[in-house]
Residue frames as a rotation matrix with the C-alpha (Angstrom) as fourth column:
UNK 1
-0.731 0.666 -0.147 -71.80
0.588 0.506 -0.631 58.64
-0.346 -0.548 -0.762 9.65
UNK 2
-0.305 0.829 0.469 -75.35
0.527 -0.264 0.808 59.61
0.793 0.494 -0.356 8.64
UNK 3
-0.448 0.347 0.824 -77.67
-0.704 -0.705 -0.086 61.96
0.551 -0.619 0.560 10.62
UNK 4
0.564 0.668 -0.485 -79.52
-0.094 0.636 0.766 59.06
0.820 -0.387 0.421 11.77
UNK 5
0.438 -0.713 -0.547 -76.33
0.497 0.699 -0.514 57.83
0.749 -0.046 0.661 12.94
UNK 6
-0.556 -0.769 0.315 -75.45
0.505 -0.614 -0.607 60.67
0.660 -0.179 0.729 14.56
UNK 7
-0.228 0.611 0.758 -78.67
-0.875 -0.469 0.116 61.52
0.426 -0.637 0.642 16.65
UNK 8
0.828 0.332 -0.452 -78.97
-0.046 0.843 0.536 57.87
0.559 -0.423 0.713 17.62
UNK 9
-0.278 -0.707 -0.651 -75.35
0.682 0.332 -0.652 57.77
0.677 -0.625 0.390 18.93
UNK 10
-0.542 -0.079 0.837 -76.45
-0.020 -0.994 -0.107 61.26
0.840 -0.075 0.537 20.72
UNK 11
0.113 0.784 0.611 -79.11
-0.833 -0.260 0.489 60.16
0.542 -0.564 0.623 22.13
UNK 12
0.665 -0.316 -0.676 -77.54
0.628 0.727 0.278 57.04
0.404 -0.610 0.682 23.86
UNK 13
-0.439 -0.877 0.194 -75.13
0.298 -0.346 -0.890 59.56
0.848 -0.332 0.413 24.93
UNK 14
-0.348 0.529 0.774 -77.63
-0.575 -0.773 0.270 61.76
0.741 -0.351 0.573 26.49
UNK 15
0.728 0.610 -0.314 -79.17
-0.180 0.611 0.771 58.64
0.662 -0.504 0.554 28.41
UNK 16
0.191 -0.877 -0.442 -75.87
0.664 0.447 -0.600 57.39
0.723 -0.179 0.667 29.52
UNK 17
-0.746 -0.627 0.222 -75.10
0.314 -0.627 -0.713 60.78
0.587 -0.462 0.665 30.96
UNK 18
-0.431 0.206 0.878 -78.01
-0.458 -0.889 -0.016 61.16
0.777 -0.409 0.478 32.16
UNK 19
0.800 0.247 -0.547 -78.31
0.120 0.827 0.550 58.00
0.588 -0.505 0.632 34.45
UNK 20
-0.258 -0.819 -0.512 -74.64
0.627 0.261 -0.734 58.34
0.735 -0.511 0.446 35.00
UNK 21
-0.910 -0.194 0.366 -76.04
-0.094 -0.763 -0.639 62.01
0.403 -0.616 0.676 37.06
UNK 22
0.458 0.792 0.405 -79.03
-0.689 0.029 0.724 60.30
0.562 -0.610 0.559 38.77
UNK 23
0.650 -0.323 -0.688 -76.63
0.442 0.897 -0.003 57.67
0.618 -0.302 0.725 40.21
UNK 24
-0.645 -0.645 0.409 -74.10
0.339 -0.722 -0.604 60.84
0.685 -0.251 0.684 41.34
UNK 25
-0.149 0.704 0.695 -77.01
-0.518 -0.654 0.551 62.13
0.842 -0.278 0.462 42.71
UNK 26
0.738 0.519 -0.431 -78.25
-0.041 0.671 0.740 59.05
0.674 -0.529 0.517 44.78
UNK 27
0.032 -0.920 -0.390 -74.45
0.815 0.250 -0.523 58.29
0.579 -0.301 0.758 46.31
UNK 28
-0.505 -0.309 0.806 -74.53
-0.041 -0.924 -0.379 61.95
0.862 -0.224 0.454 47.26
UNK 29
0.398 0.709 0.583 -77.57
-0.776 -0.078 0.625 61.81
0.488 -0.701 0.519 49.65
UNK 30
0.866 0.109 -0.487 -76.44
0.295 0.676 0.675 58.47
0.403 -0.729 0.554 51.23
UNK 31
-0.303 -0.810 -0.502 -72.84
0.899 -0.068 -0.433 59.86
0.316 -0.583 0.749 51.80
UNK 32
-0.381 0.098 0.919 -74.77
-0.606 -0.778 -0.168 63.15
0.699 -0.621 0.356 53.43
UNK 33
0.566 0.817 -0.110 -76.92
-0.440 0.412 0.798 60.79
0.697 -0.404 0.593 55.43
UNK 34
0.490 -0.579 -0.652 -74.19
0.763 0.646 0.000 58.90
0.421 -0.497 0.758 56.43
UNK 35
-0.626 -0.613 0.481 -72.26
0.197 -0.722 -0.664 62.29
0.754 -0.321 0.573 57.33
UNK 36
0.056 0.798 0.601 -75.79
-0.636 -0.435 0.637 62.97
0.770 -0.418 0.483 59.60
UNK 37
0.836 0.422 -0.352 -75.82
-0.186 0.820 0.542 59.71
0.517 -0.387 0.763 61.32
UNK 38
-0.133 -0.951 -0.278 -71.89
0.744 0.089 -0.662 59.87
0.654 -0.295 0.696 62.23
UNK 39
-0.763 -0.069 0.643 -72.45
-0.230 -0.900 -0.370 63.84
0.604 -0.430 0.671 63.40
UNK 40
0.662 0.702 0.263 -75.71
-0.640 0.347 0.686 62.38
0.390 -0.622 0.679 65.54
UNK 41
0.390 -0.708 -0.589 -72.84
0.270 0.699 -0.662 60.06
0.881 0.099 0.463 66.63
UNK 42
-0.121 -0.910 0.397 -70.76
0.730 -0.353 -0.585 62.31
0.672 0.219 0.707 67.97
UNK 43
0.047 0.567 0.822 -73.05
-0.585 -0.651 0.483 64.58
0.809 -0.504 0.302 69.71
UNK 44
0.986 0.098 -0.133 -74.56
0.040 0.639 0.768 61.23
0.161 -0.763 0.627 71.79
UNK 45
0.296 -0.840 -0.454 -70.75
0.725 0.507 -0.466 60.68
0.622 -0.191 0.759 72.68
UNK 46
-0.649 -0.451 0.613 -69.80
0.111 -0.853 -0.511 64.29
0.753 -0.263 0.603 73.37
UNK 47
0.055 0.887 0.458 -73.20
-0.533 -0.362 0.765 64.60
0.844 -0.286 0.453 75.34
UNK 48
-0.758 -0.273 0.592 -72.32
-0.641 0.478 -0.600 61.39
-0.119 -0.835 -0.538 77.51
UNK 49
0.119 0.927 -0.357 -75.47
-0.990 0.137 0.026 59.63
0.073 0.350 0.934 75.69
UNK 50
-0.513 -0.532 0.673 -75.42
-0.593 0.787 0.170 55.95
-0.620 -0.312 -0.720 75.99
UNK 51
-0.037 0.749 -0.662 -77.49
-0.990 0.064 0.128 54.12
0.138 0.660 0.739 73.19
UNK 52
-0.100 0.377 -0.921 -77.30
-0.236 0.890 0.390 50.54
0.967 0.256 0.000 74.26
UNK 53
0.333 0.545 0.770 -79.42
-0.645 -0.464 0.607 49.91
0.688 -0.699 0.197 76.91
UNK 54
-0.282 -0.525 0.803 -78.27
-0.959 0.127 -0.253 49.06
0.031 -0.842 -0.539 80.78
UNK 55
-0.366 -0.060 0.929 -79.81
-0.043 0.998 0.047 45.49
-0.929 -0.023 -0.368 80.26
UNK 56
-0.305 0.026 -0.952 -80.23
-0.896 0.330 0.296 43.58
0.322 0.944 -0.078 76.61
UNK 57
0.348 0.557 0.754 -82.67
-0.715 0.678 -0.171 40.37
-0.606 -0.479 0.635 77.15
UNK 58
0.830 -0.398 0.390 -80.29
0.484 0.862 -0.150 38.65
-0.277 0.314 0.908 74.48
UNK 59
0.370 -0.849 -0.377 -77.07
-0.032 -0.417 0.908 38.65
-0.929 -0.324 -0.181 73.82
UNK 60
-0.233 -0.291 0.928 -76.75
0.890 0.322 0.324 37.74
-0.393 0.901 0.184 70.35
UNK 61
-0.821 0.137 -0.554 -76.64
-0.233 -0.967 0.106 40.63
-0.521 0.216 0.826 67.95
UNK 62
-0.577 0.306 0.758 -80.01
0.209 -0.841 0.499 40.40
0.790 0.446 0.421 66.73
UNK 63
0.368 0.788 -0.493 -81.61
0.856 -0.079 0.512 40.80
0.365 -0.610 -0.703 70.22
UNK 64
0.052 -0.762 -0.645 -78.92
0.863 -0.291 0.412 43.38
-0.502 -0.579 0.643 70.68
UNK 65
-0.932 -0.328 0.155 -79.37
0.359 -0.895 0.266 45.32
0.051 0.304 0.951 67.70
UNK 66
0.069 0.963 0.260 -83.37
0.656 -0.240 0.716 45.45
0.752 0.121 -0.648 68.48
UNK 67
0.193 -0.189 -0.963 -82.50
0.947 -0.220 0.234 46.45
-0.256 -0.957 0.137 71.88
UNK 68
-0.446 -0.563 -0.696 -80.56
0.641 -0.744 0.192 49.35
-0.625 -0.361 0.692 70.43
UNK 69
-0.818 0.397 0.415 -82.89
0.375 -0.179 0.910 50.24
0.436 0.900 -0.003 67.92
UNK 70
0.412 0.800 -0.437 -85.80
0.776 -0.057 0.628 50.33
0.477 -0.597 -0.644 70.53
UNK 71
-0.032 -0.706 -0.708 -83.26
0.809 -0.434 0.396 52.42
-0.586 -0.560 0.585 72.43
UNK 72
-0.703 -0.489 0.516 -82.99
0.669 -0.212 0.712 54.79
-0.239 0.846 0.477 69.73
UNK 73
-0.063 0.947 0.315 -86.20
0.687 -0.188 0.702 54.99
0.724 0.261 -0.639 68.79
UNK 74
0.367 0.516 -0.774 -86.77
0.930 -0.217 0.296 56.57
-0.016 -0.829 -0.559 72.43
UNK 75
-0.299 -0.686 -0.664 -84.26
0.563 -0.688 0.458 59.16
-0.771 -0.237 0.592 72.09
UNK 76
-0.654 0.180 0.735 -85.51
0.698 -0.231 0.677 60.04
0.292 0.956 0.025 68.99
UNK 77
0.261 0.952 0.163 -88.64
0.699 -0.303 0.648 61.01
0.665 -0.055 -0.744 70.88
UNK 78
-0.046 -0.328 0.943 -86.58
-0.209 -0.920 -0.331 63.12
0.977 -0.213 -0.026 73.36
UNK 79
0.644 0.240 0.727 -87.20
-0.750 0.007 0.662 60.85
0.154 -0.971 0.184 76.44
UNK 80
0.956 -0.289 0.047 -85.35
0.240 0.865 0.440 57.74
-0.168 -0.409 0.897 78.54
UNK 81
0.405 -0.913 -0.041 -81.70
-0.646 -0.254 -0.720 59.64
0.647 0.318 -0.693 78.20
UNK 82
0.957 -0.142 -0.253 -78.84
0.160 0.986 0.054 57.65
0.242 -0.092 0.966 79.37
UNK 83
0.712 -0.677 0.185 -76.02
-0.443 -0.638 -0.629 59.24
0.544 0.366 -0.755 80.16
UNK 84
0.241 -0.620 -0.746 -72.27
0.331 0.775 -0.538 57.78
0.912 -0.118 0.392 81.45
UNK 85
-0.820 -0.402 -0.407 -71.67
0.427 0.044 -0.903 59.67
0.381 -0.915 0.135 84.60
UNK 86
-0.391 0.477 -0.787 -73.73
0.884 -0.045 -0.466 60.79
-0.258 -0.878 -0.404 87.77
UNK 87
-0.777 -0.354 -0.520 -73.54
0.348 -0.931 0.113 64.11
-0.524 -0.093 0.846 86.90
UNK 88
-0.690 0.406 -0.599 -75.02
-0.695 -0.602 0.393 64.62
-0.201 0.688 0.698 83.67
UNK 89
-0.801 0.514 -0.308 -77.18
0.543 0.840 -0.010 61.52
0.254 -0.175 -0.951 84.45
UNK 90
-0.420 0.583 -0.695 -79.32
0.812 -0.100 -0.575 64.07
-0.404 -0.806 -0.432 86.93
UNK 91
-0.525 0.207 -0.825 -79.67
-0.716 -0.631 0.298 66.47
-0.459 0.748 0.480 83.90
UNK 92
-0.729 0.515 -0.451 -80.88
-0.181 0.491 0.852 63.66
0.660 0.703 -0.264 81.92
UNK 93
-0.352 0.880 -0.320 -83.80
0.894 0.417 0.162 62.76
0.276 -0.229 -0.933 84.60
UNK 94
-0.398 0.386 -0.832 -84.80
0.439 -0.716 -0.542 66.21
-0.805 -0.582 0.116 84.89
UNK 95
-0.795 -0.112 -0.596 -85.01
-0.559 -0.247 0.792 66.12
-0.237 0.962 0.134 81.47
UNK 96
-0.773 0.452 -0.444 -87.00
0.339 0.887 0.313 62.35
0.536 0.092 -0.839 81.45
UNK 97
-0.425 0.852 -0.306 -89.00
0.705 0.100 -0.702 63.89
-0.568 -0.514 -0.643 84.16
UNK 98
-0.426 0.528 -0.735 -90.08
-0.216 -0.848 -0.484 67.33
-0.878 -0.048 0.475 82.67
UNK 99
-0.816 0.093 -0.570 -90.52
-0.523 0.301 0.798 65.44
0.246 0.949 -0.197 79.10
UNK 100
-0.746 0.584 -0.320 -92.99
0.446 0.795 0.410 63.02
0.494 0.163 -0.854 80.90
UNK 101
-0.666 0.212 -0.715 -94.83
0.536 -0.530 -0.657 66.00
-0.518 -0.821 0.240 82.41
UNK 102
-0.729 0.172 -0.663 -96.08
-0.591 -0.645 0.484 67.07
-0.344 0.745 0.572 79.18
């Protein structure tokens, strides 16, 4: 092969590899993201969080998955907790209350 030949195959290499490690790259962040969104999971579970709310005005999943989205959203902000038993229910509205005190 000629030099030509030989800095043209190079440089298709060089592209190649270097797409192939912006694509590595992308995959990476969504499987951390996803690793975030599972561990944010997990907490709400461990915590007694509830994310879908005590009434849903439709039953079909999308009025359901707005519902829990809207849901979500709130918690995000740090208010309207939900929680599965009595207990740590009365933590969560002392929470809801001092949050709406601010």
């Amino acid at each position: 092969m000629g030099k030509r030949q030989e800095s043209d195959a190079q440089s298709v290499l060089d592209r190649v590899s270097s797409e192939t490690s912006a694509i590595a790259a992308e995959l990476r962040r969504y499987q951390l993201y996803a690793q975030a969104q599972s561990a944010l999971g997990r907490m709400q579970a461990t915590m007694g969080i509830d994310v879908v709310p005590s009434e849903v005005v439709s039953k079909g999943l999308d009025g359901l998955s707005a519902a829990i989205e809207q849901r979500l959203n709130v918690l995000d902000h740090g208010a309207g907790l939900v929680v599965a038993d009595r207990a740590a229910q009365a933590v969560a509205d002392r929470a809801n209350q001092a949050v709406a005190r601010k």
